[in-house]
C-alpha positions as CSV (number, residue, x, y, z in Angstrom):
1,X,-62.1,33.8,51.4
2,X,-58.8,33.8,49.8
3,X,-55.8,32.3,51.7
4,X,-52.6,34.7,52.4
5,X,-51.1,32.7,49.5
6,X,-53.5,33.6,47.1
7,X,-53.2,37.5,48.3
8,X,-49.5,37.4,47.8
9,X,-49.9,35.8,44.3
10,X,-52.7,38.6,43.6
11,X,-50.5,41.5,45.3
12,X,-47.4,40.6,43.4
13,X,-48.9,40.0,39.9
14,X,-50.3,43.7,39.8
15,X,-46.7,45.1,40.8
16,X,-44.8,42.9,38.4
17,X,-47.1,44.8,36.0
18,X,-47.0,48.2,37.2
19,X,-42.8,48.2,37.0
20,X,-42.7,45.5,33.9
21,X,-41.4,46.7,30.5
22,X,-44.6,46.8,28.4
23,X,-46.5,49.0,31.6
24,X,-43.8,51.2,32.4
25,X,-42.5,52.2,29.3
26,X,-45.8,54.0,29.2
27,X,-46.4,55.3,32.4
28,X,-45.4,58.4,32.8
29,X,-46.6,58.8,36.2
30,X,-44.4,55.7,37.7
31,X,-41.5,57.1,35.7
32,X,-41.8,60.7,37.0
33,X,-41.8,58.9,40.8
34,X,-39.0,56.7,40.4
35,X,-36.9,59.7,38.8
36,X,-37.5,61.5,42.5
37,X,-35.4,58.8,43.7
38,X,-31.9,58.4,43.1
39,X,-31.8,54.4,43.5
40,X,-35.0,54.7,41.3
41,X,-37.4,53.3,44.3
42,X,-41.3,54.3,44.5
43,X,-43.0,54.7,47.8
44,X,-45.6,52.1,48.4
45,X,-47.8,54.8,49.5
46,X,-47.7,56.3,45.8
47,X,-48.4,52.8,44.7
48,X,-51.7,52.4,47.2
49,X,-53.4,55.1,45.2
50,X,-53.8,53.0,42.4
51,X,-57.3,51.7,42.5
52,X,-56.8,48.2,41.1
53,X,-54.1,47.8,43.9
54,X,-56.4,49.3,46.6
55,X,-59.2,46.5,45.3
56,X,-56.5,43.8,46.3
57,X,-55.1,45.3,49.6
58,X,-54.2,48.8,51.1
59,X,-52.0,46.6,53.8
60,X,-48.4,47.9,53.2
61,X,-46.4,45.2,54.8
62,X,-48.8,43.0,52.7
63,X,-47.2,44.2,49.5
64,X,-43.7,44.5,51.1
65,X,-43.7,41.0,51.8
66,X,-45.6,39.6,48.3
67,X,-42.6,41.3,46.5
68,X,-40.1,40.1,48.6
69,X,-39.6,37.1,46.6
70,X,-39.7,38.7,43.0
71,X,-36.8,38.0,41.2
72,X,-38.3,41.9,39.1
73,X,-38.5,44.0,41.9
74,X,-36.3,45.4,45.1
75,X,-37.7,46.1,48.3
76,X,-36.0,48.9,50.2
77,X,-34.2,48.4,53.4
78,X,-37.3,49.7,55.4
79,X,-39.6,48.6,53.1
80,X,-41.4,51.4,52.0
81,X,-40.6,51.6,48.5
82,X,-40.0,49.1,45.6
83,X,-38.0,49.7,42.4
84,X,-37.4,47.5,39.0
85,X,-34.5,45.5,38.7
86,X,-32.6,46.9,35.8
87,X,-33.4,50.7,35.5
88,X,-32.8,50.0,31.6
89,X,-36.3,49.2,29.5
90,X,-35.7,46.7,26.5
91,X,-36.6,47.1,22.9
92,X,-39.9,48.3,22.0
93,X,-41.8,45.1,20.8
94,X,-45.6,45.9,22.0
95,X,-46.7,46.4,18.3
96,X,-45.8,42.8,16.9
97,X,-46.9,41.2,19.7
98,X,-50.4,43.3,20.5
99,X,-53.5,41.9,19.3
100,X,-56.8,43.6,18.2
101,X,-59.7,41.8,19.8
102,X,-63.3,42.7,19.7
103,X,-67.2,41.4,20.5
104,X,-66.3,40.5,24.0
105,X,-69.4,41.0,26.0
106,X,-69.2,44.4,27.7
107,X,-70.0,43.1,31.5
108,X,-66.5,40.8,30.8
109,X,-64.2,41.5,33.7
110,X,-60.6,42.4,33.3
111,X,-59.3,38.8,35.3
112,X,-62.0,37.1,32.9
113,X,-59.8,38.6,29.9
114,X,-56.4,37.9,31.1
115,X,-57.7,34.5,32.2
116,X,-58.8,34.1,28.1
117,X,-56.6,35.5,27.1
118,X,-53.8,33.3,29.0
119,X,-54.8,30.3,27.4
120,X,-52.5,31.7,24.2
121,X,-49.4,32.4,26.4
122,X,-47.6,35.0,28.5
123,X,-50.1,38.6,28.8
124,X,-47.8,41.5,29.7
125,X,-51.2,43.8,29.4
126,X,-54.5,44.0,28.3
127,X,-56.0,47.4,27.6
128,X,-60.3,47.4,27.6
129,X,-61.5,50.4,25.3
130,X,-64.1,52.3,26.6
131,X,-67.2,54.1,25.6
132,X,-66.2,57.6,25.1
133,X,-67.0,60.2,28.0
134,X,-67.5,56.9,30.1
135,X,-65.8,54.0,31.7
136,X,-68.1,51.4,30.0
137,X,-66.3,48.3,28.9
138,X,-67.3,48.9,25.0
139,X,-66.4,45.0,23.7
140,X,-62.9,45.7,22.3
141,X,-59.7,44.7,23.6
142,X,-55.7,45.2,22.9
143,X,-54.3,42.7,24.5
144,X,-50.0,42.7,24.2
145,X,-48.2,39.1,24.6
146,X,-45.1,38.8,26.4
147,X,-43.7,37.4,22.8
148,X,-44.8,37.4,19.1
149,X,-45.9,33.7,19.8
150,X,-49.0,34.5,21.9
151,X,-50.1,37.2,19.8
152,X,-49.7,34.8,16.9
153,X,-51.3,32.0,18.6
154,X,-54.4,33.9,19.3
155,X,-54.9,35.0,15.8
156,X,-54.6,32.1,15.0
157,X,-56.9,30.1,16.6
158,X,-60.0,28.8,15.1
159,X,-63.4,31.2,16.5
160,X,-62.5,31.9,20.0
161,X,-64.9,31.5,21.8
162,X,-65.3,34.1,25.3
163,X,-67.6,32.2,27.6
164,X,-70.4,31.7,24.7
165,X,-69.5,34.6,22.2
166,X,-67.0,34.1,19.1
167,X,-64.2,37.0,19.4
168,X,-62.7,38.4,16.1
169,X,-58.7,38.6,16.4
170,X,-56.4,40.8,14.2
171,X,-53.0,41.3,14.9
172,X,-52.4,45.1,15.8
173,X,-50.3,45.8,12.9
174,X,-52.9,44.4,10.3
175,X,-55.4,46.0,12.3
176,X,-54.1,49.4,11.8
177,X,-52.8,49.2,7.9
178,X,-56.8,47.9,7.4
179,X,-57.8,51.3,9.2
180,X,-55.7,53.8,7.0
181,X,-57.1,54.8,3.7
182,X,-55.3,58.4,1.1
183,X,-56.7,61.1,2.9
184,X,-59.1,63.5,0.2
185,X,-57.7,65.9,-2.5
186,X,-58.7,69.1,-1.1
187,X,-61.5,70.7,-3.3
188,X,-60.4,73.0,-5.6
189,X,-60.8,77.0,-5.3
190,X,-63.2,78.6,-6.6
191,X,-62.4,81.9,-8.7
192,X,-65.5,84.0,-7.4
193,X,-65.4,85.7,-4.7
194,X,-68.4,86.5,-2.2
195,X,-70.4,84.8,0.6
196,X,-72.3,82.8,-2.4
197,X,-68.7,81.1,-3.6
198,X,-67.9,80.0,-0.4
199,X,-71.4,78.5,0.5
200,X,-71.0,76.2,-2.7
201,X,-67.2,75.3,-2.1
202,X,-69.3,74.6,1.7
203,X,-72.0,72.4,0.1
204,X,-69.5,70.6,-2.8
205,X,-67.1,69.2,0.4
206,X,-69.8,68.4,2.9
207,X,-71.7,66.1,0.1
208,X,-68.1,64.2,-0.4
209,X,-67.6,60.9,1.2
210,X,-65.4,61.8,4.8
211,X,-62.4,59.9,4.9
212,X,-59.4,60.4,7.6
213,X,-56.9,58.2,8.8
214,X,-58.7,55.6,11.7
215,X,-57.1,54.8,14.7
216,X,-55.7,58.6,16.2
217,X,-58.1,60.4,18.0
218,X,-57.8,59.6,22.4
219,X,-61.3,60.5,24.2
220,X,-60.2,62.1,27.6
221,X,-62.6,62.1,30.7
222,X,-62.3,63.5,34.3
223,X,-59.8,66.3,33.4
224,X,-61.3,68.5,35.4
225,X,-59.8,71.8,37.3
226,X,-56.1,72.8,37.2
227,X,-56.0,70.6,33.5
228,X,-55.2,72.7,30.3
229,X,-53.8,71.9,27.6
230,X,-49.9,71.6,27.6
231,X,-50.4,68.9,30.8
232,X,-52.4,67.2,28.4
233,X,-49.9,67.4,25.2
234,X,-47.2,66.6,27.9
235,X,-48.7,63.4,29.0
236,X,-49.3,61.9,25.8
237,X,-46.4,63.5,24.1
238,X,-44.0,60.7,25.8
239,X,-45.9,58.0,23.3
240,X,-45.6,59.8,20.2
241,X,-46.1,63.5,18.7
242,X,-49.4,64.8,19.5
243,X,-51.2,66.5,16.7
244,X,-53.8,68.5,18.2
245,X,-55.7,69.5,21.6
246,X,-59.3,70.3,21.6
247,X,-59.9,71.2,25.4
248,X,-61.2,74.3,26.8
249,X,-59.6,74.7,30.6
250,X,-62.3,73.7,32.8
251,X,-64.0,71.1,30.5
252,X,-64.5,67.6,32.2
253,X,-63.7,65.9,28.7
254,X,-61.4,66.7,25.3
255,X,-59.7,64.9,22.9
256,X,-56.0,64.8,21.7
257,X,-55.4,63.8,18.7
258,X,-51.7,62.0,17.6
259,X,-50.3,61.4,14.6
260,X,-50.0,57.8,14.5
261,X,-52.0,55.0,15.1
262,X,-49.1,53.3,16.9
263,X,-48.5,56.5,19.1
264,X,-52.4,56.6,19.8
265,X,-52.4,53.1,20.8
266,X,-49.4,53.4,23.4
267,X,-51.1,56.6,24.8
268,X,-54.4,54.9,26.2
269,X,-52.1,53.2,28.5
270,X,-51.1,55.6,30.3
271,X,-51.4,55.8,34.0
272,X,-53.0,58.9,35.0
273,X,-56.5,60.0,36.8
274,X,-58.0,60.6,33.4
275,X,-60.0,58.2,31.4
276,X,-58.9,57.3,28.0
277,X,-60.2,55.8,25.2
278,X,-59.4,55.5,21.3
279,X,-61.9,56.4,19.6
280,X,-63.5,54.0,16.9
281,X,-66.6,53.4,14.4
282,X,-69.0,56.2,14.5
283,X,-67.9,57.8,17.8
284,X,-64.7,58.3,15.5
285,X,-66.7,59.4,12.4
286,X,-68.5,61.7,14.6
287,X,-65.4,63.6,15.8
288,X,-64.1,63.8,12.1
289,X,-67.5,64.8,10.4
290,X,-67.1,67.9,13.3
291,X,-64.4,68.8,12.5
292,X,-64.9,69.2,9.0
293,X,-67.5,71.2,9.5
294,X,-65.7,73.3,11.6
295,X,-63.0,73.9,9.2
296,X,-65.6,74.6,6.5
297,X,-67.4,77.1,8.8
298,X,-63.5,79.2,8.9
299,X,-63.5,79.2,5.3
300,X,-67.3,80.4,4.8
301,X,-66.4,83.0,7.5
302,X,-63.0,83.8,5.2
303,X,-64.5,84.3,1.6
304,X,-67.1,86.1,2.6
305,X,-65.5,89.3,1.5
306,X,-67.2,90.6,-2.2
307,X,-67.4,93.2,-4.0
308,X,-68.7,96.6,-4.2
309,X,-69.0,99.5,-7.1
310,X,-70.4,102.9,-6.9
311,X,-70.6,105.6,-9.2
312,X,-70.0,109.1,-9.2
313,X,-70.2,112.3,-11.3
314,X,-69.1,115.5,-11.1
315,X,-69.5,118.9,-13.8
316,X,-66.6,121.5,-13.0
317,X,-66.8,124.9,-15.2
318,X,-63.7,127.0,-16.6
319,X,-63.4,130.7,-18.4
320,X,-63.8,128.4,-21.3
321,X,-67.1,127.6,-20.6
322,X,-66.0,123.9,-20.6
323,X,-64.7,121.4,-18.0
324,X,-64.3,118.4,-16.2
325,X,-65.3,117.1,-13.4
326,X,-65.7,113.8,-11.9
327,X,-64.6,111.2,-9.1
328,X,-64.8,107.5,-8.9
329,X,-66.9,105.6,-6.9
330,X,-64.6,103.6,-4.1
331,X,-65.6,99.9,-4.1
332,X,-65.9,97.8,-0.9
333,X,-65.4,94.9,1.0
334,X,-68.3,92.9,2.9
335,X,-70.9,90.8,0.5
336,X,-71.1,93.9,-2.1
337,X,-71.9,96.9,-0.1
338,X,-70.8,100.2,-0.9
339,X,-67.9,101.9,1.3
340,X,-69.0,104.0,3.6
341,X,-68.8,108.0,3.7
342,X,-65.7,107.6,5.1
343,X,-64.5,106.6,1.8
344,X,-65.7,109.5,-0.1
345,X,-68.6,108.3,-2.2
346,X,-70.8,110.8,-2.4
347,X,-73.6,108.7,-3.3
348,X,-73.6,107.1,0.2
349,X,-75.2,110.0,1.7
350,X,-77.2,112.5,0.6
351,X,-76.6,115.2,2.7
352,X,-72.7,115.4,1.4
353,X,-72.1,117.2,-1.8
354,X,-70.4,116.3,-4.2
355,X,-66.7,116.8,-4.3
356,X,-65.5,120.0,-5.7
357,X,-62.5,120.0,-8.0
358,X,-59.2,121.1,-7.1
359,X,-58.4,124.2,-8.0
360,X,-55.0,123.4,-9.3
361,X,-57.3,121.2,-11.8
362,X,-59.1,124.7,-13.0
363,X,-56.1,126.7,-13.6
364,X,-54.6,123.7,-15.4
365,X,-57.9,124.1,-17.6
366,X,-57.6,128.0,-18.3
367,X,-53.9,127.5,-19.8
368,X,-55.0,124.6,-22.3
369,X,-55.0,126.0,-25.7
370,X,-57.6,124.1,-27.1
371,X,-59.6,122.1,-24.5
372,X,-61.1,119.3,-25.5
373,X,-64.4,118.2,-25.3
374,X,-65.7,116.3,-21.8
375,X,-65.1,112.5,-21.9
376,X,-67.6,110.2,-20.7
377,X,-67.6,109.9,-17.1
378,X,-65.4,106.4,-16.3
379,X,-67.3,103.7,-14.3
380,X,-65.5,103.3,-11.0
381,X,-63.8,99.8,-10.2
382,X,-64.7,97.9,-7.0
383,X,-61.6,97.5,-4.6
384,X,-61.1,93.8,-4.7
């Protein structure tokens, strides 16, 4: 049974996260609560619904008291609520001193992996990817160092070793430059028209080799009701700009997908009742190869438009005892059919005659001196 000691010790190490630089810099939540607050102080109460708090105590004067001693944190007057010391956040340093860790067994405990991970220096936070749609522990790790020394001293070491298992460690910035690769040419545009043009341009990209930029699509599960997607975009916006947000209101999962690796990395540390996962390897693949597919399906849907050609003749007789007559077949849109009766080929139904001409057109042909003899009838030319 642990001794009061040990509880403070526990008690005060999560809060000294929650408020420290490299948590709260990213937490929208905790920033939105101490805004409500003029002296910048966040209820206790707010703080007890935080699960990993709640797994160490729910005993409010408990927490009071741990953080009494802090030389991070103030305790209000009636000690209900805590705040940081200094309101201002220092410079942004998580990057260079983040490290990319993976083949950590996936029944490792978060206070295994700080303990591990403390052997290389100061942890400010250690963020355990997940299996997307779940909260599976899925063997990979970004830990961030209090200073560039830890993260450099973990890389550095010779084979790792997690309990029995060798971890691979990159640092996050050569992690992310590996991941990045010239996104494709788009394919080049095919001069026919028709649904058969745009099923080949379909089957030329889907047999190229799919390559996007790794590292920027979040997996989000437990949205839930009352979740659409501006709260979404507004919650990971404050990491970096978000790209994209494929949710449908309602859905208990989505993805959002940011236009950096850096901003995608920050953004699965936020604080919030969803879970959130970067996506990687083929879950990642998967999502891309979708939406390809997707986007080829839109342009299939948008060259499907071809061409149609009818033709149409017509005899007209003048006092002359010659004349012309004729009209042109309308062409049409829609994989080569012809227009409709609405467009006045005649051909289209049998029960409508043909088109009688004008008689401005007759009269015009009683007043020619010498009419000349009937042309061929012209082919009509498909409306493109």
């Amino acid at each position: 049974m642990a001794t009061s000691e040990d509880l403070n010790a526990q008690v005060l190490k999560q809060i000294e996260f929650y408020f420290s630089d490299s948590n709260f810099r990213h937490d929208k939540f905790l920033q939105a609560e101490a805004a409500k607050d003029e002296a910048g102080f966040v209820m206790i109460d707010v703080l007890l619904t935080f699960k990993r708090l709640q797994s160490i105590t729910t005993d409010k004067a408990v927490i009071a008291a741990a953080c009494a001693s802090s030389e991070k944190l103030v305790v209000r007057e009636d000690n209900d609520a805590l705040r940081r010391v200094t309101a201002e956040l220092g410079e942004d340093k998580s990057a260079e001193q983040s490290v990319h860790a993976t083949n950590f067994p996936e029944d490792a405990t978060l206070d295994e992996l700080h303990e591990f991970c403390g052997k290389f220096g100061a942890v400010g936070r250690i963020r355990m990817q997940r299996i997307k749609g779940t909260t599976d522990f899925n063997g990979t790790i970004i830990v961030e160092f209090a200073d560039k020394a830890g993260a450099e001293a973990m890389v550095a070491a010779t084979e790792p070793m997690f309990k029995e298992t060798a971890i691979s460690a990159t640092d996050l910035l050569t992690y992310f430059a590996s991941k990045k690769k010239p996104k494709a040419k788009p394919a080049a545009s095919k001069e026919a028209g028709g649904a058969a043009a745009a099923a080949a341009d379909a089957e030329t990209v889907s047999d190229a080799p799919l390559e996007f930029d790794k590292g920027l699509i979040l997996g989000l599960a437990g949205l839930g009701e009352g979740v659409d997607r501006e709260a979404i975009k507004e919650a990971f916006g404050v990491h970096g700009e978000v790209a994209y947000v494929d949710y449908q209101r309602g859905d208990p999962s989505g993805f959002a997908r940011m236009t950096s690796a850096d901003a995608a990395t920050k953004a699965t540390a936020a604080e919030c009742a969803w879970t959130v996962t970067l996506l990687e390897g083929e879950e990642e693949e998967k999502y891309w190869r979708a939406v390809r597919e997707q986007q080829l399906a839109r342009r299939s849907k948008g060259k499907g438009k071809g061409k149609g050609k009818g033709k149409g003749k017509g005899k007209g007789r003048g006092k002359s005892g010659k004349g012309r007559g004729g009209n042109r077949g309308g062409g049409g849109r829609g994989g080569g059919q012809k227009r409709s009766r609405d467009d006045g080929d005649a051909a289209e139904s049998a029960a409508e005659p043909p088109a009688k001409a004008p008689k401005t057109e007759v009269k015009a042909e009683v007043k020619a001196e010498a009419p000349a003899p009937a042309p061929a009838p012209a082919a009509g030319t498909g409306a493109v």
